[in-house]
C-alpha positions in Angstrom: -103.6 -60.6 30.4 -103.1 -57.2 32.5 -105.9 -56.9 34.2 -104.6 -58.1 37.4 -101.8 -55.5 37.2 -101.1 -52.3 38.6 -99.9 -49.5 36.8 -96.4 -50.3 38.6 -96.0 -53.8 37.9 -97.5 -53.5 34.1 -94.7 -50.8 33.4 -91.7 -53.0 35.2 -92.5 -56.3 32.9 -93.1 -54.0 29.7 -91.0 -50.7 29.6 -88.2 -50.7 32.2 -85.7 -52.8 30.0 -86.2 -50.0 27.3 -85.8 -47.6 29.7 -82.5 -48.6 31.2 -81.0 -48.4 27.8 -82.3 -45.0 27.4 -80.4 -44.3 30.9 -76.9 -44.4 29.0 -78.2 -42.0 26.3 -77.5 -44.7 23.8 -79.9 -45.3 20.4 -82.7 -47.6 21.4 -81.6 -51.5 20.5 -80.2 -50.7 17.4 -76.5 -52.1 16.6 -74.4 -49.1 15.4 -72.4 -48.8 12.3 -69.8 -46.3 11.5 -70.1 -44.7 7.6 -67.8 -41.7 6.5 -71.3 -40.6 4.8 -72.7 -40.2 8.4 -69.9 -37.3 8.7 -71.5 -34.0 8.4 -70.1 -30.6 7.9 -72.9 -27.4 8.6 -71.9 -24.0 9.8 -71.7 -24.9 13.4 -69.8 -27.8 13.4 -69.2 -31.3 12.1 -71.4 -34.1 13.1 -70.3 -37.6 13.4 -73.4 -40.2 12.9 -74.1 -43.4 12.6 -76.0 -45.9 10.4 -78.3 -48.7 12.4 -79.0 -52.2 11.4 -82.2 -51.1 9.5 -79.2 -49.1 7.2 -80.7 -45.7 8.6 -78.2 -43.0 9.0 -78.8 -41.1 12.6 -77.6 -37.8 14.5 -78.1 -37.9 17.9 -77.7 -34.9 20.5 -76.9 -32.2 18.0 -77.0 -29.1 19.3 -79.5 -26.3 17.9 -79.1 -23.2 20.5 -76.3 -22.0 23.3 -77.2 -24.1 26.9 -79.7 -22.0 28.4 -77.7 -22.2 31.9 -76.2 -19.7 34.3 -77.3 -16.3 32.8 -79.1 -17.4 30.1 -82.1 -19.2 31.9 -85.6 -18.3 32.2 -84.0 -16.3 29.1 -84.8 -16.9 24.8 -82.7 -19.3 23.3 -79.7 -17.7 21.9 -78.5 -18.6 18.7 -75.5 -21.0 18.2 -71.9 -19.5 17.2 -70.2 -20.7 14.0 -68.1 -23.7 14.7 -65.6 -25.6 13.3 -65.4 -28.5 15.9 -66.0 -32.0 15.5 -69.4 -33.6 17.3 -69.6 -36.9 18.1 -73.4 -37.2 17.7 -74.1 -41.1 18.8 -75.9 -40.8 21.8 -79.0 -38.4 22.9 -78.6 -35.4 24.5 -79.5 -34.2 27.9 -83.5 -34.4 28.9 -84.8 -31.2 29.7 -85.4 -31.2 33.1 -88.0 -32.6 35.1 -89.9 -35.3 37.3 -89.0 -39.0 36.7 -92.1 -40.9 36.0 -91.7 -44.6 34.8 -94.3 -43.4 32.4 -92.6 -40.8 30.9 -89.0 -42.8 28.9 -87.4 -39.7 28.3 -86.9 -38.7 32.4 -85.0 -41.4 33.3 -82.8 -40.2 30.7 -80.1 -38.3 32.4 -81.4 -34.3 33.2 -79.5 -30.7 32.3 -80.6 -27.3 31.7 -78.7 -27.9 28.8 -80.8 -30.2 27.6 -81.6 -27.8 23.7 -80.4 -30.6 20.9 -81.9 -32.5 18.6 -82.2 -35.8 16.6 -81.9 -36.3 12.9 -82.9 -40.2 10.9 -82.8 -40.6 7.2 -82.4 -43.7 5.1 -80.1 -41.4 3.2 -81.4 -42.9 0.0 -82.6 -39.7 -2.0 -81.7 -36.3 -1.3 -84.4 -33.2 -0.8 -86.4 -35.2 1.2 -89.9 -34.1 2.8 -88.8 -33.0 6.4 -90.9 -34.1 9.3 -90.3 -32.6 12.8 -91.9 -34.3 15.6 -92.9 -32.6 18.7 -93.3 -34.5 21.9 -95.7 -34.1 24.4 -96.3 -34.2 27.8 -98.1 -31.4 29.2 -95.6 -28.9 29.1 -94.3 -30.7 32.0 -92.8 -34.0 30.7 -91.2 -35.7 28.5 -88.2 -35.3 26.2 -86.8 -36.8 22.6 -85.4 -39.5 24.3 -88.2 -41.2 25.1 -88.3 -44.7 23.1 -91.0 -44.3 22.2 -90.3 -42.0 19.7 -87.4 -43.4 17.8 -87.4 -42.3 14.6 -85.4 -45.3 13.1 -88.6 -47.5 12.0 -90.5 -44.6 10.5 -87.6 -43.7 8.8 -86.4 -47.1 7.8 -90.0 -47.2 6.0 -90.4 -43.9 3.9 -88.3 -41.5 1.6 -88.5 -38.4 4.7 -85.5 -37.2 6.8 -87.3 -37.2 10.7 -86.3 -34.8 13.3 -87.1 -34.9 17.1 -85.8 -32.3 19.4 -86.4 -31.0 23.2 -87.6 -28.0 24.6 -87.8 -26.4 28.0 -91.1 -27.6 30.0 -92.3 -26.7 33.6 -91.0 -24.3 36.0 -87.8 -23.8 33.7 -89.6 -23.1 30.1 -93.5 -22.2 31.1 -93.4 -20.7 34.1 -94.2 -16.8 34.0 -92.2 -14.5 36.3 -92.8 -11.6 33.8 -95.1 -10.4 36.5 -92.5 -10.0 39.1 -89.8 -9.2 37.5 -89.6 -7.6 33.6 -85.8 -9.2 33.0 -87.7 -12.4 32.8 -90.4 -11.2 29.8 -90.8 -14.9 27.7 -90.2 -17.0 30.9 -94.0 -18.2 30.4 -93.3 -19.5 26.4 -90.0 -20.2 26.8 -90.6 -23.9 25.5 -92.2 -22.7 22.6 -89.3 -20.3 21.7 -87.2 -23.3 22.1 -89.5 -24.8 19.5 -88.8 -21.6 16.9 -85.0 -21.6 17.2 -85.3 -25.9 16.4 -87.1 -25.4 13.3 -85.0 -22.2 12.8 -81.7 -24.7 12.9 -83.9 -27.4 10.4 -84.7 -25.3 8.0 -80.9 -23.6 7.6 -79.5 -27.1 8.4 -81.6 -29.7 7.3 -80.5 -30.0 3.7 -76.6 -31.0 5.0 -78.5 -34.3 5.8 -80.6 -34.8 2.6 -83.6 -32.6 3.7 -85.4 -30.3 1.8 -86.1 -27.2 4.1 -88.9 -26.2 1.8 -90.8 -28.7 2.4 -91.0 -28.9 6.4 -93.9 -30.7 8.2 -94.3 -30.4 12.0 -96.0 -32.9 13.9 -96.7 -33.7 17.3 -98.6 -35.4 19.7 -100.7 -33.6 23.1 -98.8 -30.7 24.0 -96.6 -31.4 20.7 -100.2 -31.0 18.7 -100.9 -28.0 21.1 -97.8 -25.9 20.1 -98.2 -27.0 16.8 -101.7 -24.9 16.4 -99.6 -22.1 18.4 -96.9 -22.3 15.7 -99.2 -21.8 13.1 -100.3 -18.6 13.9 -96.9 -17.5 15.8 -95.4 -14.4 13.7 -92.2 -15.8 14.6 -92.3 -19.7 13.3 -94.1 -17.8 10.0 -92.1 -19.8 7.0 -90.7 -22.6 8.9 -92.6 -25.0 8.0 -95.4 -25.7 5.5 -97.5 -28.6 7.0 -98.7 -29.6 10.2 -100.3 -32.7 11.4 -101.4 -32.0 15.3 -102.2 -34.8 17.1 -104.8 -35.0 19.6 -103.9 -31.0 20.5 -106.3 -27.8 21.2 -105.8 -24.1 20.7 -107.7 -22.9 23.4 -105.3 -24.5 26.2 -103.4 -21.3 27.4 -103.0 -19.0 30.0 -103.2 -14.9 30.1 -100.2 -13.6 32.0 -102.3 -13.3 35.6 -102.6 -16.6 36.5 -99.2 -17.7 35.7 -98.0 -15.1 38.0 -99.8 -16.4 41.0 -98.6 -19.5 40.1 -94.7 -17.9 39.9 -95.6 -16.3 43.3 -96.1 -19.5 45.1 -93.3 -21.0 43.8 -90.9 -17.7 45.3 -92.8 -18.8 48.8 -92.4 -21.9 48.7 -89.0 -21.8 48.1 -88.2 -19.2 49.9 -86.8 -16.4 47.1 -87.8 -13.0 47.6 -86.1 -12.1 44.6 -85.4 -13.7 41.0 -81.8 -13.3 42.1 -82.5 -15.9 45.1 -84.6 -18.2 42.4 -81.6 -17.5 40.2 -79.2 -18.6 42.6 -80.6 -22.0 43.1 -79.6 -25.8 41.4 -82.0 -26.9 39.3 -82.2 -29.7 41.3 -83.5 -27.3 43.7 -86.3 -26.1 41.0 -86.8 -29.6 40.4 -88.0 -30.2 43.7 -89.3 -27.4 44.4 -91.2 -28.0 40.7 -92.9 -31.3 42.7 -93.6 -29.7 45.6 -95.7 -27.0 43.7 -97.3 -29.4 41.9 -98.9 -32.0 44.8 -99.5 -29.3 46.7 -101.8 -27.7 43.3 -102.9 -31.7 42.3 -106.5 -30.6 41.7 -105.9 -26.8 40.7 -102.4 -27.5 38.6 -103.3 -28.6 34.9 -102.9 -25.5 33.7 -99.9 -24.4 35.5 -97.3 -24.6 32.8 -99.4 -24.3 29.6 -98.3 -21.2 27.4 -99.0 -17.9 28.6 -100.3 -15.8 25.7 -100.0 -12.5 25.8 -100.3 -10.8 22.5 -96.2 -9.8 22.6 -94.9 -13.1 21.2 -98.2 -15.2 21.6 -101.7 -14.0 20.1 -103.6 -13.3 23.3 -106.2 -15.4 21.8 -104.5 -18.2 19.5 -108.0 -20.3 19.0 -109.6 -17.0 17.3 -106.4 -16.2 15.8 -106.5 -19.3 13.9 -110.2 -18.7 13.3 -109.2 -15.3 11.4 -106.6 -16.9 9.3 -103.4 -16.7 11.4 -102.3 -20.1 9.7 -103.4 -19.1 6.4 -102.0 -21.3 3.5 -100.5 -24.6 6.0 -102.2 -27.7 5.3 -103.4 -29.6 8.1 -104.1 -33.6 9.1 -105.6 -33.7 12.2 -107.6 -35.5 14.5 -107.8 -37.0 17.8 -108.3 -40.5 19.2 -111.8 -41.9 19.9 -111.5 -41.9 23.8 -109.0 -39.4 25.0 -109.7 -38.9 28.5 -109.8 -42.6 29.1 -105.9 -42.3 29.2 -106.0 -41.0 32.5 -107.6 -44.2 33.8 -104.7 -45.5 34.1 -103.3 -43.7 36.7 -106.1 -44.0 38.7 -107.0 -47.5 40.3 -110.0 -48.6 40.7 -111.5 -45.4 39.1 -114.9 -46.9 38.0 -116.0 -48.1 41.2 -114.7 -45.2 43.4 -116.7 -42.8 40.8 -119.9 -44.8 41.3 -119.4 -44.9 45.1 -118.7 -41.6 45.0 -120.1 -39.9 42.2 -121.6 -37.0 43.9 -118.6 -35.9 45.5 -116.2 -36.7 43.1 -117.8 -34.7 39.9 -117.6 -31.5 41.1 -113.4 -32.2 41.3 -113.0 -34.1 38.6 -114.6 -31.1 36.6 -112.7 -28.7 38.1 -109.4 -30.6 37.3 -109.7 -31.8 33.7 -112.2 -29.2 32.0 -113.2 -25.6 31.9 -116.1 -26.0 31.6 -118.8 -25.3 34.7 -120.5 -28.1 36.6 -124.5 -27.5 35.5 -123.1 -28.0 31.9 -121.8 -31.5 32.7 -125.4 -32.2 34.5 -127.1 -31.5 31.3 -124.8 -33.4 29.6 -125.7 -36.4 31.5 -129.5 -36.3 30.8 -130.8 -39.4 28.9 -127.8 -40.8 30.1 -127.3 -44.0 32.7 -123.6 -44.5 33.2 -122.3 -41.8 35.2 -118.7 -42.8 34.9 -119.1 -43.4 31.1 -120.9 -40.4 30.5 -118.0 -38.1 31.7 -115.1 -40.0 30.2 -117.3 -38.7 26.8 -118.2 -35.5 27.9 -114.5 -34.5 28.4 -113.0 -36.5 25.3 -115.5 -34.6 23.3 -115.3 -31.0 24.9 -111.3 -31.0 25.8 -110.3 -33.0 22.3 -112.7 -33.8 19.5 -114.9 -31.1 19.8 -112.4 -28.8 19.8 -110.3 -30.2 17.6 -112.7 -30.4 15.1 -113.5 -27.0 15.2 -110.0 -26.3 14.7 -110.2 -28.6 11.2 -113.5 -26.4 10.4 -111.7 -23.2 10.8 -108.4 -24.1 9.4 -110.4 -25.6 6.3 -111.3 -22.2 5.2 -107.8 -21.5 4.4 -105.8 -24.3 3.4 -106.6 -27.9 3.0 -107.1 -29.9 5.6 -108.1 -34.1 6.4 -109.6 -35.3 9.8 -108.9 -38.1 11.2 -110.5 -40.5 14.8 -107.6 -43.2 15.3 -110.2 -45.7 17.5 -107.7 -48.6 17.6 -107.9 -49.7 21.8 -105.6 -50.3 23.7 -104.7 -53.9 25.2 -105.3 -52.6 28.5 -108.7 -52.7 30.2 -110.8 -49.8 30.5 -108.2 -48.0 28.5 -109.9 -48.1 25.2 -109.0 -45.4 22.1 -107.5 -43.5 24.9 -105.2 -40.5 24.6 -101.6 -41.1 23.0 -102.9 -44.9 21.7 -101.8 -43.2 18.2 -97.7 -42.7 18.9 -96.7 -46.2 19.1 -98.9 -46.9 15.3 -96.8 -43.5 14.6 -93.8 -44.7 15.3 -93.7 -48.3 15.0 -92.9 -48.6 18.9 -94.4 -50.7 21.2 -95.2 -49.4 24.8 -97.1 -49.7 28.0 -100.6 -48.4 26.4 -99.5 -50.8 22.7 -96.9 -53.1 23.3 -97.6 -54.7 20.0 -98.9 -52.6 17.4 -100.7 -53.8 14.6 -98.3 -53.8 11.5 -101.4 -53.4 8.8 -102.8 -50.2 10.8 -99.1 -48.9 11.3 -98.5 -48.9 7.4 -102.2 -47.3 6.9 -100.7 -44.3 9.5 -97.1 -44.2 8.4 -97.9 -44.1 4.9 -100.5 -41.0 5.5 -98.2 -38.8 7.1 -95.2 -39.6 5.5 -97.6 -38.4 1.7 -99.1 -35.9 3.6 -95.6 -34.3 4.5 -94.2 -35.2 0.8 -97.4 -33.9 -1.0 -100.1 -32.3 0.9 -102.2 -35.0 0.2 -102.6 -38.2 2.8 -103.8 -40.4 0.4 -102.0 -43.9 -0.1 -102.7 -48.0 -1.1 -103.4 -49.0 2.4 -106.3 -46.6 2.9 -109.9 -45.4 0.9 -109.6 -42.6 -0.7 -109.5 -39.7 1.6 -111.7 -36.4 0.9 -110.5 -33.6 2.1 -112.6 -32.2 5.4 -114.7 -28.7 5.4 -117.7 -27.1 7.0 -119.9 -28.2 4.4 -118.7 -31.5 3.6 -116.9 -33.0 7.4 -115.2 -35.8 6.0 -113.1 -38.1 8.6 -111.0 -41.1 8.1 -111.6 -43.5 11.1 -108.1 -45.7 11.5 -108.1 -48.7 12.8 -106.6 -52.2 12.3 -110.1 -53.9 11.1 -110.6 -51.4 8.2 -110.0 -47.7 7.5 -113.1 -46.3 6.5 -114.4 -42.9 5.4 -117.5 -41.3 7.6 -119.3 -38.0 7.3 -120.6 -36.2 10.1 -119.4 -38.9 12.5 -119.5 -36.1 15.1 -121.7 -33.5 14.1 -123.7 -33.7 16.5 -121.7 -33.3 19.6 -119.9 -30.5 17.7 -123.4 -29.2 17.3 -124.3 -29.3 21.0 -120.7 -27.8 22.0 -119.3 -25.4 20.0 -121.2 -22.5 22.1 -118.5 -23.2 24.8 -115.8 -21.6 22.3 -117.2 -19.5 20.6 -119.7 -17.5 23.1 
């Protein structure tokens, strides 16, 4: 039924009601209840909730670190002060700021600097509840905790767990390295990910104020959420706050070294015409926000990497995939997997894709390569021998090498020190082309229907919701709605495939490709 629609018109008659109500910061369709048990008292102030219709008590907009405005940005996150103030925590806080994309719910939230808070749900029945944090994604570039997308009232609503989602500094304002030019500005390139540390920070000395136990914290996350997961992990810094992770559709190897961030940073200075950090310090940040687009259509086919981490062995491991490879996340658990067609999301932002890339083909590889993999060009050519479907054949090429390949290896790696179950989601999407296409996972997560699922399938939704949520209570995803579930290793790769028809257990469902790629990593 949406084949005749553009991208435009398919997001107008699906998402743009839902996105309006995120506009006024309010919680997404949910009629609101006061309690005097939603009134919570923690060492930095008093929170006022609410409970929902489904009876689920929520926090909104909670505060975890001082606004990182006026002096404090392109600086760490400082802690909070002790408080004893009253916070009226009913409506989301500020989206971290950023382009406004109908695709992306959480931008057309309204935009701050101060934009560091998070969200707590809990059914409130039991206390010492698992903890799950949930990190969003969006490339380091997008997105935000308001997105509907990720409203944490039907998971909740579902499951003994108390669900936490939060925002963190992304583009020019949290990745964005100016170490380079000048040394006041050290952790300007992982800024978001220090964000990240002082959330969990906050969970794990806050969480049990609102029925959590904080020793027993999963993190998951979806893209660049699944991403800083695996950076987490083997961060000294985020060492003991949490003991589970569950990265979704992420990669370790997706970072920068300090250099080209700098170039990057330089660019930005000319374009906007700073000389100095104290010119880039003087300006709005609706300045840097449009300065932040700029950049980035003038970089379209050289700009994927722009605001990825920079790693560089003070705060980051200058090589995180062969930190993990050594043990850095020694002793955290791991679910993982990817979906079956990644790359296939980006289909639909391109019209017509197919047929331009057939017309085209020659032309077109050499910059498609050099905008979505790392990979050279003769290595996609011998990737397409025995194969007839040019277009087909690189939509594989890159879901396997950017996401299940090397996610996969990530599960082999991780395996040797604590256990770990693989998962392929390869539910499709309603849309054509679209297939088991990146992020066709969150709305089964979540129980939210979007532009990619607007109605998810209630069976497979229980099969996911029920393996994460005993995942983050036990260790162990295993649950009535799915087979048993061994766990994965080098020697026996075990992966649940999920999908609506039937979950079923498969080894070596991708040994092969793994096989033919995992030179790329580890030469």
């Amino acid at each position: 039924m949406f084949q005749n629609l553009t991208r435009r018109e398919f997001i107008k008659t699906t998402s743009m009601a839902a996105l309006a109500l995120a506009a006024t910061g309010l919680p997404f369709g949910n009629k609101v209840f006061a309690a005097d048990n939603c009134t919570v008292k923690t060492r930095y102030g008093t929170f006022n909730g609410f409970v929902d219709e489904k009876g689920v008590k929520t926090w909104l907009g909670i505060p975890f670190a001082q606004p990182p405005v006026g002096k404090l940005r392109w600086q760490a996150p400082q802690p909070l002060k002790p408080s004893n103030k009253t916070f009226d925590a009913k409506k989301f806080g500020f989206t971290a700021c950023q382009d406004i994309d109908e695709n992306e719910g959480a931008s057309v939230n309204p935009q701050s600097e101060d934009c560091l808070t998070l969200n707590i749900w809990t059914s409130g029945k039991k206390k010492n509840l698992p903890v799950m944090v949930f990190i969003h994604g969006g490339g380091f570039a997008g997105g935000g905790s308001a997105d509907p997308l990720y409203n944490g009232t039907h998971f909740a609503a579902a499951h003994d767990v108390v669900l936490v989602t939060f925002n963190y500094r992304i583009n020019v304002f949290g990745f964005l390295n100016f170490s380079e030019i000048d040394s006041a500005y050290e952790d300007s390139g992982y800024l978001g990910i220090k964000d990240q540390v002082a959330a969990l920070a906050w969970v794990k000395e806050n969480i049990s104020a609102f029925g959590g136990n904080p020793d027993n914290i999963t993190v998951f996350g979806e893209s660049a959420g699944a991403m800083s997961i695996l950076l987490l992990a083997v961060t000294p810094a985020a060492k003991n706050l949490f003991q589970k992770a569950i990265p979704q559709s992420g990669n370790s190897y997706m970072t920068n070294t300090p250099e080209y961030p700098a170039q990057v940073a330089a660019l930005y200075m000319e374009m906007g015409g700073a000389k100095t950090m104290r010119d880039m310090m003087k300006k709005s940040a609706d300045e840097l926000r449009s300065l932040y687009e700029k950049v980035r259509a003038a970089r379209i086919t050289e700009g994927l990497k722009d605001y990825v981490p920079t790693c560089d062995g003070k705060f980051l491991p200058l090589d995180p995939f062969k930190a993990l490879k050594d043990g850095g996340a020694r002793g955290i658990k791991m679910l993982m997997g990817t979906t079956a067609d990644e790359w296939r999301y980006w289909l639909f932002y391109m019209n017509n894709f197919f047929e331009i890339f057939r017309a085209n083909s020659k032309n077109l590889s050499h910059a498609l390569m050099k905008y979505n993999s790392r990979t050279p060009e003769e290595i996609y050519k011998s990737w397409l021998k025995n194969r007839s479907d040019t277009v087909e054949s690189f939509a594989e090429f890159v879901t396997q090498l950017d996401w299940r390949v090397a996610q996969e290896l990530t599960a082999e790696y991780q395996s040797k020190f604590a256990d770990v179950y693989y998962y392929l989601f390869s539910e499709q999407s309603t849309l054509e082309n679209l297939r088991s296409c990146h992020a066709v996972d969150l709305p089964y997560t979540f129980n939210v229907g979007d532009h990619i699922v607007p109605n998810p399938k209630q069976n497979l939704v229980k099969a996911v919701q029920a393996s994460w949520a005993a995942f983050a209570a036990t260790g162990n995803p295993n649950n009535e709605f799915i087979p048993h579930w061994e766990k994965y290793s080098a020697g026996n790769r075990q992966t649940m495939e999920l999908n609506s028809k039937a979950c079923v257990l498969h080894k070596d469902l991708n040994t092969q490709n793994l096989n033919a790629l995992r030179y790329l990593y580890e030469s």
